[in-house]
Biopython code that builds the backbone (N, CA, C, O; Angstrom):
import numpy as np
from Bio.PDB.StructureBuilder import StructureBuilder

atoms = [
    (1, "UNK", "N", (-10.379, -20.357, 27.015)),
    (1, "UNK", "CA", (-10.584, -18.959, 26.742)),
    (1, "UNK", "C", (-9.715, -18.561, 25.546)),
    (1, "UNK", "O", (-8.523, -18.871, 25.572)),
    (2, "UNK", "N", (-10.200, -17.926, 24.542)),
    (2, "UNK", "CA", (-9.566, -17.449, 23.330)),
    (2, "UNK", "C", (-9.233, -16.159, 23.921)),
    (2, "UNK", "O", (-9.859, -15.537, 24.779)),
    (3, "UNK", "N", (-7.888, -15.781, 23.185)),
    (3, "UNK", "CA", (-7.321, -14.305, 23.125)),
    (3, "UNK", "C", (-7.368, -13.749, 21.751)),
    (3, "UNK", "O", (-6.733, -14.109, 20.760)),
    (4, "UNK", "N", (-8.245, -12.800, 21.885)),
    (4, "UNK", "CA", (-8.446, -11.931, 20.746)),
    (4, "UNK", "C", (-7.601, -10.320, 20.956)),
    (4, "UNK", "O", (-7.460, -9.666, 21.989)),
    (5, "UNK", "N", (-7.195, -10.059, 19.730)),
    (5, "UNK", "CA", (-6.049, -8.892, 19.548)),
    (5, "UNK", "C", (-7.167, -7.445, 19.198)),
    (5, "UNK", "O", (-8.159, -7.695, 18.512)),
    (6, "UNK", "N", (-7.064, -6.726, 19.439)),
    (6, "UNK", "CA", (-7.212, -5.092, 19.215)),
    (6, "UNK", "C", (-7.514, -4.880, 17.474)),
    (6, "UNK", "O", (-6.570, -5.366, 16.850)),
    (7, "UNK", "N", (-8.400, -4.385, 16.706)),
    (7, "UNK", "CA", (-8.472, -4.074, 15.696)),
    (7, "UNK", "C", (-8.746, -2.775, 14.934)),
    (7, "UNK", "O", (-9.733, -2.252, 14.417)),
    (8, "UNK", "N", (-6.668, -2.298, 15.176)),
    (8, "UNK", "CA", (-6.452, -1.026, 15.903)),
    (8, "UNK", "C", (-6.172, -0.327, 14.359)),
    (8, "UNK", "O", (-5.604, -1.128, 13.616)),
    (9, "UNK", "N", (-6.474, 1.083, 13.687)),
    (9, "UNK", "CA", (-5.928, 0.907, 12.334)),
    (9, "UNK", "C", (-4.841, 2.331, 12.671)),
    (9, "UNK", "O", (-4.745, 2.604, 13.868)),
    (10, "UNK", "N", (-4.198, 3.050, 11.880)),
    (10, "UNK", "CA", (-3.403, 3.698, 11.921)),
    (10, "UNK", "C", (-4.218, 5.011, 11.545)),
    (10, "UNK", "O", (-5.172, 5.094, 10.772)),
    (11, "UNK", "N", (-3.707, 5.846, 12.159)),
    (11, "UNK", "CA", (-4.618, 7.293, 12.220)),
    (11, "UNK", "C", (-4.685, 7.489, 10.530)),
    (11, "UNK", "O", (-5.779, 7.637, 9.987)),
    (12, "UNK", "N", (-3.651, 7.478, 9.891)),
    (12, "UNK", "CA", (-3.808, 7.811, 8.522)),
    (12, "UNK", "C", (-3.121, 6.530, 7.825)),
    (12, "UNK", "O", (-2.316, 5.789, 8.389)),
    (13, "UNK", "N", (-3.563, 6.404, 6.545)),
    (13, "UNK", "CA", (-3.481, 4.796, 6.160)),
    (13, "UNK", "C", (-1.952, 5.019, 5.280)),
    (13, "UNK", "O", (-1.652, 5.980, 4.572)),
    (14, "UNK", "N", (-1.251, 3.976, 5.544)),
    (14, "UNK", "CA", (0.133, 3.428, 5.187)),
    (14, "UNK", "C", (0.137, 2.942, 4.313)),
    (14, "UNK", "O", (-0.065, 1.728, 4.280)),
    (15, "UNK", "N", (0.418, 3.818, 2.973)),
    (15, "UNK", "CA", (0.959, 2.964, 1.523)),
    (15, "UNK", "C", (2.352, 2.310, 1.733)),
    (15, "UNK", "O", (3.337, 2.727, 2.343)),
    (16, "UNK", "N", (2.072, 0.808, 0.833)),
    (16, "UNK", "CA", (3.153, 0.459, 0.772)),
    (16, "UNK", "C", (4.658, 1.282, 0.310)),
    (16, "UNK", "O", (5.745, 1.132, 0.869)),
    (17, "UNK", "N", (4.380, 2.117, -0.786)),
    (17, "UNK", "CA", (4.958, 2.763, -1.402)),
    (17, "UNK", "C", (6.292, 4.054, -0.170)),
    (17, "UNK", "O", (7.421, 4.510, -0.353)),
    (18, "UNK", "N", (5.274, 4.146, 0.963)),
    (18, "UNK", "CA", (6.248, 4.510, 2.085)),
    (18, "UNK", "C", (7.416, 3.788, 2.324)),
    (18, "UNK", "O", (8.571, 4.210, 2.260)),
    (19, "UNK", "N", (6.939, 2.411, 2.670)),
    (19, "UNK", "CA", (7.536, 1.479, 3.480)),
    (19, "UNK", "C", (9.373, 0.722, 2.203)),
    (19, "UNK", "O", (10.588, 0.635, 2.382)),
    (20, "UNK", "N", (8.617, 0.473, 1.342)),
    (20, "UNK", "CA", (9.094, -0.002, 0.348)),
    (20, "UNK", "C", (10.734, 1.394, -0.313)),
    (20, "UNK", "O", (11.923, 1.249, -0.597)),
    (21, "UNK", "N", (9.768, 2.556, -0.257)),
    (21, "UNK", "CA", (11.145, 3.803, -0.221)),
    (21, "UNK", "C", (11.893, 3.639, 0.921)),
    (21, "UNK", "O", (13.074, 3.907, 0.697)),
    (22, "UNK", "N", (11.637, 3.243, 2.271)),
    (22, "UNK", "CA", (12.651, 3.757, 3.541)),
    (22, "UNK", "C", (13.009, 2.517, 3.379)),
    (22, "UNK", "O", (14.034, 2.591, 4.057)),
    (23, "UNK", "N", (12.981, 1.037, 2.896)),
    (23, "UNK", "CA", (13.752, -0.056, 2.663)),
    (23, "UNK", "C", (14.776, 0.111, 1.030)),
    (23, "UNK", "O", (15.858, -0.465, 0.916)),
    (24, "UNK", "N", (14.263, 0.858, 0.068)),
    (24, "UNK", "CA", (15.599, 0.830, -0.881)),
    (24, "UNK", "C", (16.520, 2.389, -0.209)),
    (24, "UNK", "O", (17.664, 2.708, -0.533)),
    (25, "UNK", "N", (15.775, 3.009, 0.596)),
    (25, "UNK", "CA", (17.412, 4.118, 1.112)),
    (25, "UNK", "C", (17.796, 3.490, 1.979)),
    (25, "UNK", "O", (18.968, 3.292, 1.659)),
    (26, "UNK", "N", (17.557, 2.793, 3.316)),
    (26, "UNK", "CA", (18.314, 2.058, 3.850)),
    (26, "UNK", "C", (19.347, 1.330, 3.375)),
    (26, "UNK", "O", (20.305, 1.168, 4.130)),
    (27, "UNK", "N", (19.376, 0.748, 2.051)),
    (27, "UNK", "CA", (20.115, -0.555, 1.332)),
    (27, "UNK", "C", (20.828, 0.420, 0.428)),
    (27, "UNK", "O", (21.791, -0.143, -0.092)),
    (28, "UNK", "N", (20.694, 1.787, 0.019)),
    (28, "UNK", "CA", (21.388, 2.875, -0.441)),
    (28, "UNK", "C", (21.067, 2.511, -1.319)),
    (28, "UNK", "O", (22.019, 1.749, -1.488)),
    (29, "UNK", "N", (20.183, 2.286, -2.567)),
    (29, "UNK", "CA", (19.556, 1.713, -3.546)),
    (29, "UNK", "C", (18.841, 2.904, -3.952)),
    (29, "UNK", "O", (17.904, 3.257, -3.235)),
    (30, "UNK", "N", (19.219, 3.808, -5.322)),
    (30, "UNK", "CA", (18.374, 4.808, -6.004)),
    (30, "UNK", "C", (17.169, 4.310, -6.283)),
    (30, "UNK", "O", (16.730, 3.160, -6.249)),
    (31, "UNK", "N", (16.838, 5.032, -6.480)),
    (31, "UNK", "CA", (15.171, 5.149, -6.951)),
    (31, "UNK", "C", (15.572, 4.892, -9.043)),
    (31, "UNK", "O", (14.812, 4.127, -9.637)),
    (32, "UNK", "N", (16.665, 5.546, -9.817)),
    (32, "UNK", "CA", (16.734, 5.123, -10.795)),
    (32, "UNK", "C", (17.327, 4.152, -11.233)),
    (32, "UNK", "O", (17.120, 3.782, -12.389)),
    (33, "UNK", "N", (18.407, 3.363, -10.226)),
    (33, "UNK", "CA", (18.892, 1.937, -10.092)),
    (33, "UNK", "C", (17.611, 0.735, -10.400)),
    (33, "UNK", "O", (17.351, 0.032, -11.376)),
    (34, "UNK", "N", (16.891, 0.932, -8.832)),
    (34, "UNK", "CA", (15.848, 0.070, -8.934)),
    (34, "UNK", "C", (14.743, 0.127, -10.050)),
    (34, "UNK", "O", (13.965, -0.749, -10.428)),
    (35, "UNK", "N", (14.936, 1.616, -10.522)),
    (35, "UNK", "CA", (13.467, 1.228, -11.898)),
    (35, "UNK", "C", (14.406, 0.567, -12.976)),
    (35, "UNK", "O", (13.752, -0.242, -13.634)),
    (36, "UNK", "N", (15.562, 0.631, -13.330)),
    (36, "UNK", "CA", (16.446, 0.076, -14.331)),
    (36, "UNK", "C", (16.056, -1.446, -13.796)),
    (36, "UNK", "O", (15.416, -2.249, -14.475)),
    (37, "UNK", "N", (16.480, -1.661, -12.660)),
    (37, "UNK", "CA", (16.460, -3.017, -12.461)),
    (37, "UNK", "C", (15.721, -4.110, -12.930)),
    (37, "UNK", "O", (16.064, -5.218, -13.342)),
    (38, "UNK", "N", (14.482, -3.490, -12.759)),
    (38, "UNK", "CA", (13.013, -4.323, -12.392)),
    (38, "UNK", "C", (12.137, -3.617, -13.678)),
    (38, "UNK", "O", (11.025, -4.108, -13.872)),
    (39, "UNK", "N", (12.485, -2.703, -14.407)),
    (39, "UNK", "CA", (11.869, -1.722, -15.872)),
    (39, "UNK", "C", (10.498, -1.509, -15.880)),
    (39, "UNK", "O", (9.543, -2.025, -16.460)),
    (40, "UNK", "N", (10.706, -0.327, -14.830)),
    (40, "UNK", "CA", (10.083, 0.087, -14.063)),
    (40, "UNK", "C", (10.164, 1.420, -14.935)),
    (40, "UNK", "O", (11.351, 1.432, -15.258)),
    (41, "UNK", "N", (9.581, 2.534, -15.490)),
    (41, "UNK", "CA", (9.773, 4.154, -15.526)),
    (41, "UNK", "C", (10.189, 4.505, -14.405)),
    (41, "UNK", "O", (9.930, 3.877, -13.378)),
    (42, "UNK", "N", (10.922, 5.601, -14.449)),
    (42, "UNK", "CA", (11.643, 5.833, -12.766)),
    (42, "UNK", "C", (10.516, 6.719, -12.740)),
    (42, "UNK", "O", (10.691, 6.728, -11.521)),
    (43, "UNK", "N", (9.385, 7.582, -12.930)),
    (43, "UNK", "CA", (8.138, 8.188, -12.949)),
    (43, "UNK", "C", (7.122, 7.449, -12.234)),
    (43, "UNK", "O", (6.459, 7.642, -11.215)),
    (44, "UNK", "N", (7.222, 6.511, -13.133)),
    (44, "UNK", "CA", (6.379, 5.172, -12.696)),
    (44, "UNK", "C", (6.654, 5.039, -10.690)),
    (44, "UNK", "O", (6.063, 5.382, -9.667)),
    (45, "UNK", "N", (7.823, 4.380, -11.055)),
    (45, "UNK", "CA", (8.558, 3.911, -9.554)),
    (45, "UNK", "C", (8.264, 5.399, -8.601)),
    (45, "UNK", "O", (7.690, 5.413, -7.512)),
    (46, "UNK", "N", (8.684, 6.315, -9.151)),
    (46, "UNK", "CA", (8.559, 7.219, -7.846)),
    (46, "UNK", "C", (7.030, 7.594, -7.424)),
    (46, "UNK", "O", (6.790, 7.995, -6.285)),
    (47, "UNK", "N", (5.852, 7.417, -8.560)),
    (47, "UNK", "CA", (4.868, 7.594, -7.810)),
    (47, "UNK", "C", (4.265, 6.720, -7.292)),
    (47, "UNK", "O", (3.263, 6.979, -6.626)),
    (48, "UNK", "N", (4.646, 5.647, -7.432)),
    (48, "UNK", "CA", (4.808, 4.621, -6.614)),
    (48, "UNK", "C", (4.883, 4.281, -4.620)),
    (48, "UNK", "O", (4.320, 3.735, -3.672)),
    (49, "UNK", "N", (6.081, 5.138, -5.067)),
    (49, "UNK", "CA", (7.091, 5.158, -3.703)),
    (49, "UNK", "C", (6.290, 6.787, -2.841)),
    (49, "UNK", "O", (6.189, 7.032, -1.639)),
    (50, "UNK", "N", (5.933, 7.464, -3.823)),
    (50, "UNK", "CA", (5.557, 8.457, -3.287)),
    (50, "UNK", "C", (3.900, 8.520, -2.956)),
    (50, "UNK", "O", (3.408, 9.642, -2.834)),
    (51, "UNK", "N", (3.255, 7.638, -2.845)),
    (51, "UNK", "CA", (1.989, 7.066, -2.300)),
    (51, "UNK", "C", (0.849, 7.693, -3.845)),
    (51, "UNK", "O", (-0.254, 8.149, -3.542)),
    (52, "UNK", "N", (1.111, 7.663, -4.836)),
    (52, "UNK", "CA", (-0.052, 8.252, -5.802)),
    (52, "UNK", "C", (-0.869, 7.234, -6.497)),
    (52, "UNK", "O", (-2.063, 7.065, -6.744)),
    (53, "UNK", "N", (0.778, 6.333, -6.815)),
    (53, "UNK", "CA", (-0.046, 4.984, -7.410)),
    (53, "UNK", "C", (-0.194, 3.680, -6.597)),
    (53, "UNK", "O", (0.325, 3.548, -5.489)),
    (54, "UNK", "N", (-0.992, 2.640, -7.254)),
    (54, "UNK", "CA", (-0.960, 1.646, -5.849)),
    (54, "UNK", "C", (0.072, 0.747, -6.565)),
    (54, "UNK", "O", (0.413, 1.146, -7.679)),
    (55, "UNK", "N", (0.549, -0.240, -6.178)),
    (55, "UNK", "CA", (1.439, -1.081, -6.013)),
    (55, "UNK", "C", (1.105, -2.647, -6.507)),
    (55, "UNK", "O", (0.720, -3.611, -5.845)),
    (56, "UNK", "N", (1.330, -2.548, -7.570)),
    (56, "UNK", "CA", (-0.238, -3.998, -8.265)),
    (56, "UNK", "C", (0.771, -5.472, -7.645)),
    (56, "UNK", "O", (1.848, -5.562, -7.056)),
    (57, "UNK", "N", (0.057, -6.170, -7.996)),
    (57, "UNK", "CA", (0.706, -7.673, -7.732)),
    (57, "UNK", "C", (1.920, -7.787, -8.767)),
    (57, "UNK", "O", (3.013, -8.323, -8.585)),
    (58, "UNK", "N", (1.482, -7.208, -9.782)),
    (58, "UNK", "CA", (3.115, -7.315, -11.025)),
    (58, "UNK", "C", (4.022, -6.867, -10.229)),
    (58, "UNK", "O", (4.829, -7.532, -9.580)),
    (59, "UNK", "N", (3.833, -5.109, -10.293)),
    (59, "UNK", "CA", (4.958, -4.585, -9.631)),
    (59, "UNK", "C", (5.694, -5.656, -8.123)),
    (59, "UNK", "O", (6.841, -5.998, -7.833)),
    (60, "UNK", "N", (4.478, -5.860, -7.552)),
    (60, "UNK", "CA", (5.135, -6.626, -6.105)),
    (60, "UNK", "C", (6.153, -7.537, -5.866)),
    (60, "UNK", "O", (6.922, -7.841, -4.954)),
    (61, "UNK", "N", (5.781, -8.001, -7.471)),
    (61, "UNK", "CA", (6.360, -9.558, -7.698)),
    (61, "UNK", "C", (8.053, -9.356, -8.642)),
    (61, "UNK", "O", (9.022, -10.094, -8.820)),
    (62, "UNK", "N", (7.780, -8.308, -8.948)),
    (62, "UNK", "CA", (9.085, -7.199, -9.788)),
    (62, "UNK", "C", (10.101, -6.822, -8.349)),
    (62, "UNK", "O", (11.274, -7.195, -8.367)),
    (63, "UNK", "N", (9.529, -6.036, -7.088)),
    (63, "UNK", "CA", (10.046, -5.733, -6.091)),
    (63, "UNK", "C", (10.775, -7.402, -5.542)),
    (63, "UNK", "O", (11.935, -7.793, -5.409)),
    (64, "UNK", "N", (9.482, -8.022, -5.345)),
    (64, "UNK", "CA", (10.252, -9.315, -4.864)),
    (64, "UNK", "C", (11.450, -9.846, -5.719)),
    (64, "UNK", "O", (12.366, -10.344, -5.065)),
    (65, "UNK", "N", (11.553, -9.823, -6.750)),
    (65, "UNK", "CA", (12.800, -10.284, -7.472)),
    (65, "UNK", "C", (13.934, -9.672, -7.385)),
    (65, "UNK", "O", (15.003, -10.283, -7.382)),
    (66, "UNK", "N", (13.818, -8.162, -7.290)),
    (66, "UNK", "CA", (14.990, -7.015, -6.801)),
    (66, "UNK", "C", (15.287, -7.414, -5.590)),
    (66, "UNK", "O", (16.318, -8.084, -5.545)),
    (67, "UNK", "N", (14.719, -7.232, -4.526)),
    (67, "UNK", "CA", (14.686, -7.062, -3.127)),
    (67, "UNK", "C", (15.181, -7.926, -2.386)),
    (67, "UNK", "O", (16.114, -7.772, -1.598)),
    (68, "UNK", "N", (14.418, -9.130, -2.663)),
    (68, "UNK", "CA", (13.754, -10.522, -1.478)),
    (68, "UNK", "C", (12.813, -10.138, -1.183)),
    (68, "UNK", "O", (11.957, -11.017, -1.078)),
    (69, "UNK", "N", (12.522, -9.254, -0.989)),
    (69, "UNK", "CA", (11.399, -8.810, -0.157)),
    (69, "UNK", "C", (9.777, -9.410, -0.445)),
    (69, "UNK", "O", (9.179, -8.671, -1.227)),
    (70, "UNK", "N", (8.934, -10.630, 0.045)),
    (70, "UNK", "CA", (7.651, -10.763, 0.179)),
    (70, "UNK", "C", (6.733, -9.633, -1.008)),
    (70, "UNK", "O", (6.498, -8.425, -1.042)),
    (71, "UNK", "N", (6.407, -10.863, -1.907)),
    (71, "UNK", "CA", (5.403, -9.916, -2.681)),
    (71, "UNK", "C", (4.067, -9.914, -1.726)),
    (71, "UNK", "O", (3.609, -8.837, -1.343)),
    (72, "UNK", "N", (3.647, -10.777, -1.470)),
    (72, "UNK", "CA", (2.479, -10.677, -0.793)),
    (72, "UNK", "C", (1.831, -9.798, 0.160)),
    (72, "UNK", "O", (0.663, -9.458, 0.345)),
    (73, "UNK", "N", (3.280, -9.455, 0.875)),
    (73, "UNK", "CA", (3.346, -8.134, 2.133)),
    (73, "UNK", "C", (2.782, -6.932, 1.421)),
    (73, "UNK", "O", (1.713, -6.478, 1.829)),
    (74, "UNK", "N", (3.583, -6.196, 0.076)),
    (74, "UNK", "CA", (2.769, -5.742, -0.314)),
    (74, "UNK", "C", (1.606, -5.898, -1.070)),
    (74, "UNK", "O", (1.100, -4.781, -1.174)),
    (75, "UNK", "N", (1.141, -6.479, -1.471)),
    (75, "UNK", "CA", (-0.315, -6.713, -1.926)),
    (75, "UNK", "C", (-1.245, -6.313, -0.951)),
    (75, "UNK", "O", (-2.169, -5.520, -1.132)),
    (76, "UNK", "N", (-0.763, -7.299, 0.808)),
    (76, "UNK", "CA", (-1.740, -6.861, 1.384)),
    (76, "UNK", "C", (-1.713, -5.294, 2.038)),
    (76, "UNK", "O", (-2.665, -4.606, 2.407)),
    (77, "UNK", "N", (-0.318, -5.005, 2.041)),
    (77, "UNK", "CA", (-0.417, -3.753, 2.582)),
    (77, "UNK", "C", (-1.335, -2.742, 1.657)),
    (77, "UNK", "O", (-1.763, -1.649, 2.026)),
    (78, "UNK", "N", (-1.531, -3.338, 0.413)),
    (78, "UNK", "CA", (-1.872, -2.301, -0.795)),
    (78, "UNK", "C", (-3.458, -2.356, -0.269)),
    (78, "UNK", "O", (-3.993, -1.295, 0.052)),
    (79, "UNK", "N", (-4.261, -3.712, -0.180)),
    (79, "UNK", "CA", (-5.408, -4.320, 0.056)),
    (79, "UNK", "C", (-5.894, -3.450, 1.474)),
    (79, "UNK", "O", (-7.014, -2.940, 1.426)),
    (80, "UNK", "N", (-5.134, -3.282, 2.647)),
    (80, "UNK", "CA", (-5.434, -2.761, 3.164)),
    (80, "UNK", "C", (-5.474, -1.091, 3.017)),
    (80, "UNK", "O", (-6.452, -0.505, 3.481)),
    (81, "UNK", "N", (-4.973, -0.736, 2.714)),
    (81, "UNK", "CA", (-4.401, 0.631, 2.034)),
    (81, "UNK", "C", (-6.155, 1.258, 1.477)),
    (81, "UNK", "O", (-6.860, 2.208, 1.816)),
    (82, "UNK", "N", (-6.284, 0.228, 0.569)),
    (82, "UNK", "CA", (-7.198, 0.737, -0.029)),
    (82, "UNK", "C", (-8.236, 0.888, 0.539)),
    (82, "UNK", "O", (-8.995, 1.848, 0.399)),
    (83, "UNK", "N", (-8.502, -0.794, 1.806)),
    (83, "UNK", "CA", (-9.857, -0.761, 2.429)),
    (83, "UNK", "C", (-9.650, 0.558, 3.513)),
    (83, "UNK", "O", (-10.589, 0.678, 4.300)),
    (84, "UNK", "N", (-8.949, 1.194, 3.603)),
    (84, "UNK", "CA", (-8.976, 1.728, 4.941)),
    (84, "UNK", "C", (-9.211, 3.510, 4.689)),
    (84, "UNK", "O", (-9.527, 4.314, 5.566)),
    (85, "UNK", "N", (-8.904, 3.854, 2.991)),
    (85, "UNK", "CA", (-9.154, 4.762, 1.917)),
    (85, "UNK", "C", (-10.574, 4.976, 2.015)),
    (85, "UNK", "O", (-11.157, 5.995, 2.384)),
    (86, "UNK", "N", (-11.290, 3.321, 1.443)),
    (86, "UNK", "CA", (-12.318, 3.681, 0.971)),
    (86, "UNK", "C", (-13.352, 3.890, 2.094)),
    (86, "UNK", "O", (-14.302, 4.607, 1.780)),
    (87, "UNK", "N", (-13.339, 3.362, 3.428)),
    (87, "UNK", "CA", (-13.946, 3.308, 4.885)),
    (87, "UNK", "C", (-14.001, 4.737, 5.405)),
    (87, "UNK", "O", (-14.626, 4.952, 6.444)),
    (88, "UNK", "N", (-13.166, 6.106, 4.516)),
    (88, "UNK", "CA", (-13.250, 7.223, 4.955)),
    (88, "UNK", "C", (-13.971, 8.302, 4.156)),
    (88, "UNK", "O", (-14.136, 9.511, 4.322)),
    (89, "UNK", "N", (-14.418, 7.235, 3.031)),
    (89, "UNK", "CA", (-15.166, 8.220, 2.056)),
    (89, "UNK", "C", (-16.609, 8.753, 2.645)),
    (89, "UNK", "O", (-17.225, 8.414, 3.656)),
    (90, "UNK", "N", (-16.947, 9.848, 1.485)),
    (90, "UNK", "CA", (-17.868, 10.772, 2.394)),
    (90, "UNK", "C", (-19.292, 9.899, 2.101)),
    (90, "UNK", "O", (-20.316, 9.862, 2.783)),
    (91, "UNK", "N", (-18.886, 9.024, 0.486)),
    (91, "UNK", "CA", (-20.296, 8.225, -0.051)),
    (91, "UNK", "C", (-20.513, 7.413, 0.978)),
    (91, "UNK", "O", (-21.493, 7.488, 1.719)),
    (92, "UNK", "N", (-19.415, 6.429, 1.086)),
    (92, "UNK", "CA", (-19.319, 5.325, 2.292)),
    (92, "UNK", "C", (-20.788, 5.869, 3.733)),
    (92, "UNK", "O", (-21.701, 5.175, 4.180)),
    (93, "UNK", "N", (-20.408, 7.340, 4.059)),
    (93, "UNK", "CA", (-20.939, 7.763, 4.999)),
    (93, "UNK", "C", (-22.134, 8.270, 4.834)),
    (93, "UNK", "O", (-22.875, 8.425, 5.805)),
    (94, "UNK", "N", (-22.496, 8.598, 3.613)),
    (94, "UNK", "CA", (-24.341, 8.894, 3.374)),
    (94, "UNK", "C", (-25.103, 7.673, 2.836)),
    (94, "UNK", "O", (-26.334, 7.643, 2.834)),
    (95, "UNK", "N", (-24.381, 6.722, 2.404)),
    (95, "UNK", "CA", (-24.923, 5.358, 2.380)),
    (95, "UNK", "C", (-25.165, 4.508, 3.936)),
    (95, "UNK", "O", (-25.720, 3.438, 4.183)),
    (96, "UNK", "N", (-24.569, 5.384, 4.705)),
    (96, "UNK", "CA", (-24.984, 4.182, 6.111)),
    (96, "UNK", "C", (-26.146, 4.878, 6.586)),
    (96, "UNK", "O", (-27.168, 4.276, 6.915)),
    (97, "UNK", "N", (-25.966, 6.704, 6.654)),
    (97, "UNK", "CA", (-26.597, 7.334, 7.280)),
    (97, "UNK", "C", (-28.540, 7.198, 6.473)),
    (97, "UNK", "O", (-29.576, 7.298, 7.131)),
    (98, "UNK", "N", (-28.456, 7.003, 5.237)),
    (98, "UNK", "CA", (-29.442, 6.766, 4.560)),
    (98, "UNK", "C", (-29.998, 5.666, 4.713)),
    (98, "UNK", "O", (-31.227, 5.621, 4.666)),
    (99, "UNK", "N", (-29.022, 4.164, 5.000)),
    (99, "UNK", "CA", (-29.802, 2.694, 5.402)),
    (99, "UNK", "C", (-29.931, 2.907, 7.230)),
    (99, "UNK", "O", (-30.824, 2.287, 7.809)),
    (100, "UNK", "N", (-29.063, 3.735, 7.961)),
    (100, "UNK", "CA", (-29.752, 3.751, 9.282)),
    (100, "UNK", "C", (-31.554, 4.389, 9.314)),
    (100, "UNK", "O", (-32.616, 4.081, 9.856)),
    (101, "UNK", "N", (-31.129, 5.232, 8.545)),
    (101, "UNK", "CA", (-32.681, 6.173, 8.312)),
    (101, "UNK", "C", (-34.328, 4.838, 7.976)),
    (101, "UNK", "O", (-35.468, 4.814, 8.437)),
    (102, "UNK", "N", (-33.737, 4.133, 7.184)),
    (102, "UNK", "CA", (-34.831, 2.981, 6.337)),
    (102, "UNK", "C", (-34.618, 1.779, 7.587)),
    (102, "UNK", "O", (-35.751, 1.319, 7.726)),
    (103, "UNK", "N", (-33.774, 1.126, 8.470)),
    (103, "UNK", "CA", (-34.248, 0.379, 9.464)),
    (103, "UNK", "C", (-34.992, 0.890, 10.446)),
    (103, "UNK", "O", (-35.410, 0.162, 11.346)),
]
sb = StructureBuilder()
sb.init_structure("model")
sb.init_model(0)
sb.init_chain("A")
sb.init_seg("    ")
for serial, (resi, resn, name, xyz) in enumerate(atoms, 1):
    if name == "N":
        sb.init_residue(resn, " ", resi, " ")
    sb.init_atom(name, np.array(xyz, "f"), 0.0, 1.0, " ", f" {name:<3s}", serial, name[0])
structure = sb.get_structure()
């Protein structure tokens, strides 16, 4: 017998850019430290951190060199981020309601 897990998503979708801010204040790490660090615009970095922009594989791999922190974690958090964005759009929803209509 296989055990299969719950494919549960979060009421509202989790940018990395959350997760990634409450790990540099934990470590007491500015927001204009870390864009110096990694040359980053601290503009850049904060909309970043502040969920506007997404979080590319460069940047990830910029964080990973500051941090330690797993570039990949964010990528996928970004990957999901996005799929879970675009699954709430209104097109998403007149494109199903229009192919339910034609089966």
């Amino acid at each position: 017998m296989r055990a299969t897990t719950n494919k549960l998503t979060p009421f509202y979708p989790i940018h990395p850019g959350e997760i990634l801010k409450d790990k540099i204040e934990y470590r007491g790490i500015s927001q204009r430290k870390l864009a110096a660090q990694t040359g980053i615009s601290y503009t850049l970095l904060n909309e970043m951190l502040n969920s506007k922009r997404p979080v590319t594989t460069e940047y990830a791999l910029l964080f990973e060199a500051a941090l330690d922190m797993d570039a990949d974690t964010f990528v996928r958090m970004q990957a999901r981020y996005n799929m879970q964005k675009a699954r709430k759009a209104k097109r998403l929803a007149q494109v199903r309601k229009i192919a339910a209509a034609v089966l």
